[in-house]
C-alpha positions in Angstrom: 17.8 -32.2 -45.0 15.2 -29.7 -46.6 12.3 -32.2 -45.9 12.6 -31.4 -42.4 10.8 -28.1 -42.9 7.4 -27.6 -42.5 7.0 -24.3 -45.3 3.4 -24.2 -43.7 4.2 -23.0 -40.4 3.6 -19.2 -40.0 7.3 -18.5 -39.1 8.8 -19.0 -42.3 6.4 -16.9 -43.6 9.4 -14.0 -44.0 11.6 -16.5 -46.7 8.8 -18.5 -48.0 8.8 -16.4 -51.6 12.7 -16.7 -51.4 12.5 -19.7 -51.4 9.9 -20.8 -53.6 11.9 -19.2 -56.4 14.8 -21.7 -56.2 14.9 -24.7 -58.8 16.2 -27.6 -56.4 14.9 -29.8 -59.0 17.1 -29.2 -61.5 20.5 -27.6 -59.9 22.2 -28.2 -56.5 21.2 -25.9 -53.2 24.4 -23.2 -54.4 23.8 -23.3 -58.1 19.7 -22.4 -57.6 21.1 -19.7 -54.5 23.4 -17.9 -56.9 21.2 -17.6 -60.1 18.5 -16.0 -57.3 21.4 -14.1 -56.2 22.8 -12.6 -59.7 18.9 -12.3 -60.8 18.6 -9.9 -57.9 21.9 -8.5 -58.1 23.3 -8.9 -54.9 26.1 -7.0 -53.7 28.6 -6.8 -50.6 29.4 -3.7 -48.6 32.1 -2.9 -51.3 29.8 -3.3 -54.5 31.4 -6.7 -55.5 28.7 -9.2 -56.8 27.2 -11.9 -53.8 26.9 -15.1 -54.6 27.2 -18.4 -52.2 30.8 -20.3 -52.2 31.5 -24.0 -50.5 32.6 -23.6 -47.2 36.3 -24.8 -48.6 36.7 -21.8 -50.3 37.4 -19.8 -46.5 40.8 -20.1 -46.1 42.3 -20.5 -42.6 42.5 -17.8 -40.1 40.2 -15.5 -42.2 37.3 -14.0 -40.5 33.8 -15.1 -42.4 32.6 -11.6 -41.9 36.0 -10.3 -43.6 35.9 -12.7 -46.1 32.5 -11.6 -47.5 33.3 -8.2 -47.3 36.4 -8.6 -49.2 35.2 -11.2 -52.0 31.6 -11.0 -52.3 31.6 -14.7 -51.8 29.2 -16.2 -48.5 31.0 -19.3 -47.5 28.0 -22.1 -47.3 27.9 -25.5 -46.0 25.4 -28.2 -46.8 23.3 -27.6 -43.6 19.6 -26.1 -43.0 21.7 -23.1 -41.0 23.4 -22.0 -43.9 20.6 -22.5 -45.7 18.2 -20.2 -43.9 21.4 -17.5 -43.8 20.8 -17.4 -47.7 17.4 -17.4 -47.7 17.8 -14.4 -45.7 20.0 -12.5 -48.0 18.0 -13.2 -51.0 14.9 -11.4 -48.7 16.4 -8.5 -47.0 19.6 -8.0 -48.7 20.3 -4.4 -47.7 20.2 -5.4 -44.2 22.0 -8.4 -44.6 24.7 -6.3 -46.4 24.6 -3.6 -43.9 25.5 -6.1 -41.0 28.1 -7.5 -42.9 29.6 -3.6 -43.3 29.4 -3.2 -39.2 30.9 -6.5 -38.6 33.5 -5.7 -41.3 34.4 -2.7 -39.5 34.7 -3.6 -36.2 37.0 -6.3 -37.3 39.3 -4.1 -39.5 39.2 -1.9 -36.1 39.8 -4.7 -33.4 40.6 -7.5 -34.8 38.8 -11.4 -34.7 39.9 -11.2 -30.8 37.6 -13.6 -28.3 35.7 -10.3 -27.6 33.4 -8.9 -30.4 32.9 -5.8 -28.7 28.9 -4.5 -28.4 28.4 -2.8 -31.7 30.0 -6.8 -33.4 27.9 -8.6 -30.8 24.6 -6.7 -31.4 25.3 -7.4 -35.0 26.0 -11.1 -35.1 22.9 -11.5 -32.3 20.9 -9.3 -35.4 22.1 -11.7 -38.0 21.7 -15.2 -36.1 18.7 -14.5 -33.5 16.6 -11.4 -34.4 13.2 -11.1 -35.4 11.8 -7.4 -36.2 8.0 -6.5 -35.1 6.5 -4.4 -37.1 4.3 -1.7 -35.2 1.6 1.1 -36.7 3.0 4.0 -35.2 0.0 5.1 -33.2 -0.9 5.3 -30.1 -2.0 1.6 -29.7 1.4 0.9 -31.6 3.1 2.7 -28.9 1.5 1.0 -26.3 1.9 -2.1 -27.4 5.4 -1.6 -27.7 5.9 -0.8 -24.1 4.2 -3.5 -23.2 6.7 -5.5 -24.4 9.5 -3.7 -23.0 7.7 -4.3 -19.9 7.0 -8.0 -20.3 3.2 -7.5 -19.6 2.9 -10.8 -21.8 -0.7 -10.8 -20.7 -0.9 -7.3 -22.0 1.2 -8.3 -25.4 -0.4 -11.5 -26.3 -3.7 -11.8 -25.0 -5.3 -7.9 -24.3 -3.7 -7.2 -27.7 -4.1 -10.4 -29.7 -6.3 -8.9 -32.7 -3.6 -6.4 -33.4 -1.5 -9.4 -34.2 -4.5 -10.7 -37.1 -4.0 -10.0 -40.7 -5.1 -6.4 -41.6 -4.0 -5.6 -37.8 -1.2 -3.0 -36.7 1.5 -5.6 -35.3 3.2 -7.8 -37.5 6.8 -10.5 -37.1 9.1 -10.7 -39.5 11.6 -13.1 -38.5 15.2 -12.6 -39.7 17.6 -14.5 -38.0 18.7 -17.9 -39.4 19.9 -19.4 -36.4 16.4 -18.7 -35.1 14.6 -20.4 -38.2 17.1 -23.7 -37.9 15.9 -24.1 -33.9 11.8 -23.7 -35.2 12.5 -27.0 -37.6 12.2 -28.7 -34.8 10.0 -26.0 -32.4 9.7 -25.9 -28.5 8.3 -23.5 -26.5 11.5 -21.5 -25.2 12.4 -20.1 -28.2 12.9 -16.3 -28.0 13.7 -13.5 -30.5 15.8 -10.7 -29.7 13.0 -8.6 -31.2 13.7 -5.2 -32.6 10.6 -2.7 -32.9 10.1 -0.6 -36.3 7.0 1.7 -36.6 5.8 2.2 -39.6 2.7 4.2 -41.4 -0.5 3.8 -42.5 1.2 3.9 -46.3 3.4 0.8 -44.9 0.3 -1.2 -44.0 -1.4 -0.6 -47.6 1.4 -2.2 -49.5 1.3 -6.0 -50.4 3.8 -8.2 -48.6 6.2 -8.0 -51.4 6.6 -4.3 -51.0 6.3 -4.5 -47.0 10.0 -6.6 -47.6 11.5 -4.2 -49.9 10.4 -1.2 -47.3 11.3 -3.2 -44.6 14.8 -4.2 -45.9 15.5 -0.5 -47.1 14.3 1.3 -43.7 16.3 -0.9 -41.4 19.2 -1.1 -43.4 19.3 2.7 -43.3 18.9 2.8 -39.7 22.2 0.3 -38.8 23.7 2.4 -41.3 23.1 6.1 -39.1 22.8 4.9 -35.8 25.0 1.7 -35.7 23.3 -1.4 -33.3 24.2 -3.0 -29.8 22.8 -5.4 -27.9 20.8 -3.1 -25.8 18.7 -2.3 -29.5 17.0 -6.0 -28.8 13.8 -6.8 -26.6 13.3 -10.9 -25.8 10.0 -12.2 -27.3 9.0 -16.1 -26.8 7.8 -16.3 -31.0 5.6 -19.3 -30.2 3.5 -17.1 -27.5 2.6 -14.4 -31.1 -0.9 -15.5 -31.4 -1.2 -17.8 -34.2 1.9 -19.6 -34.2 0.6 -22.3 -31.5 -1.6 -24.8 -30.0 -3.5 -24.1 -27.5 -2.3 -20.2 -26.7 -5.1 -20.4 -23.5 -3.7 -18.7 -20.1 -2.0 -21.7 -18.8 0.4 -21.7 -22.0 0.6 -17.7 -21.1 1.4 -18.6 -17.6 4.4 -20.3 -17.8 6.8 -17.8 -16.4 9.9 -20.0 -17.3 9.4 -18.9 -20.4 7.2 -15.7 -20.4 9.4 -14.2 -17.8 8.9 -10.9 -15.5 11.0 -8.4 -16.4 13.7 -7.9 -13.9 13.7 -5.4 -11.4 17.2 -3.1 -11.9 19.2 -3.0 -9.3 19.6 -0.4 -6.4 
């Protein structure tokens, strides 16, 4: 199962430390995820120790949202999706924890219901589907970003490429696991519900290790006063961010089934 992922491509960049600490020599996939996890000590929303549980251990007509919140264990099958979900939690595990505290909530509130509501849906979207683009918050940083509101994917990928280089002011981070399982196997459709942080020139001069842990505490903090819905998300296609492809010339760019014009709102 693992030998299907290429570490080398530049999207797993985000969990590649993650998990190049585990010890899949020498103990199963949970065994190596829980001694990361008690090394960091993870928590859940209610302070109880995370660690990763066989899927078995959910019991029937339990919520896995509810279930973490209330036992600290992350229910886990032997699959690369669940594998990527832990990765995740052993990179940004504020935010992870944080999500889990909205969804929590909103199912104490309402219930498991066949409607999640927009503040459960932005969440699971967040959790399975999100990447977060990291922007100098400058005037370029600014402009970039409304480019991509705007889907000038001309403006975004090409006008604006170098920003996207290392030591440049735009930067991915990709955080949903769903999103990581589809790039094993990568096609050009793929698309991020991207949410924009600006950071500072301090931000920039940290190594990658402390860009996570500011990363993980500033948007944890953020969910935490200002809540999420769907509407926090912008679409970007994650194999148009220079680098990450073949052949990015304007034909590739000109493909509006996938780099799509933003819709005109109705009258």
């Amino acid at each position: 199962m693992l030998q299907s992922i290429d570490w080398t491509r530049p999207w797993y960049a985000t969990v590649l430390p993650a998990r190049g600490r585990l010890d899949l020599q020498r103990h199963t996939v949970i065994e190596a995820l829980n001694l990361q996890a008690r090394a960091l000590d993870l928590r859940n929303p209610s302070g109880l120790p995370l660690g990763f549980v066989p899927q078995a251990d959910l019991p029937e007509g339990v919520a896995y949202e509810e279930f973490i919140g209330a036992t600290g264990g992350v229910p886990t099958r032997d699959n690369l999706h669940d594998f990527f979900n832990a990765l995740v939690w052993l990179t940004f595990p504020l935010i992870k924890r944080q999500l889990n505290a909205l969804q929590a909530a909103q199912i104490a509130l309402s219930g498991v219901g066949k409607s999640r509501g927009p503040a459960r849906d932005g969440a699971t979207i967040f959790d399975e589907n999100s990447a977060l683009l990291v922007l100098r918050d400058s005037a370029a940083g600014h402009a970039l970003d409304a480019a991509l509101r705007a889907h000038d994917w001309q403006g975004v990928f090409v006008e604006q490429r170098a920003q996207f280089a290392p030591g440049g002011d735009a930067e991915v981070w990709l955080f949903g696991h769903a999103l990581m399982e589809k790039l094993v196997a990568p096609y050009k459709a793929i698309t991020a519900h991207t949410r924009v942080v600006f950071a500072g020139d301090d931000y920039f001069a940290l190594d990658d290790m402390a860009r996570r842990a500011w990363l993980d505490e500033r948007v944890a903090q953020d969910l935490a006063q200002q809540g999420l819905s769907t509407a926090d998300f912008t679409p970007l296609p994650v194999l148009g961010i220079p680098g990450w492809w073949a052949q990015q010339d304007a034909q590739f760019y000109g493909d509006t089934t996938v780099f799509r014009p933003k819709r005109k709102a109705a009258q």
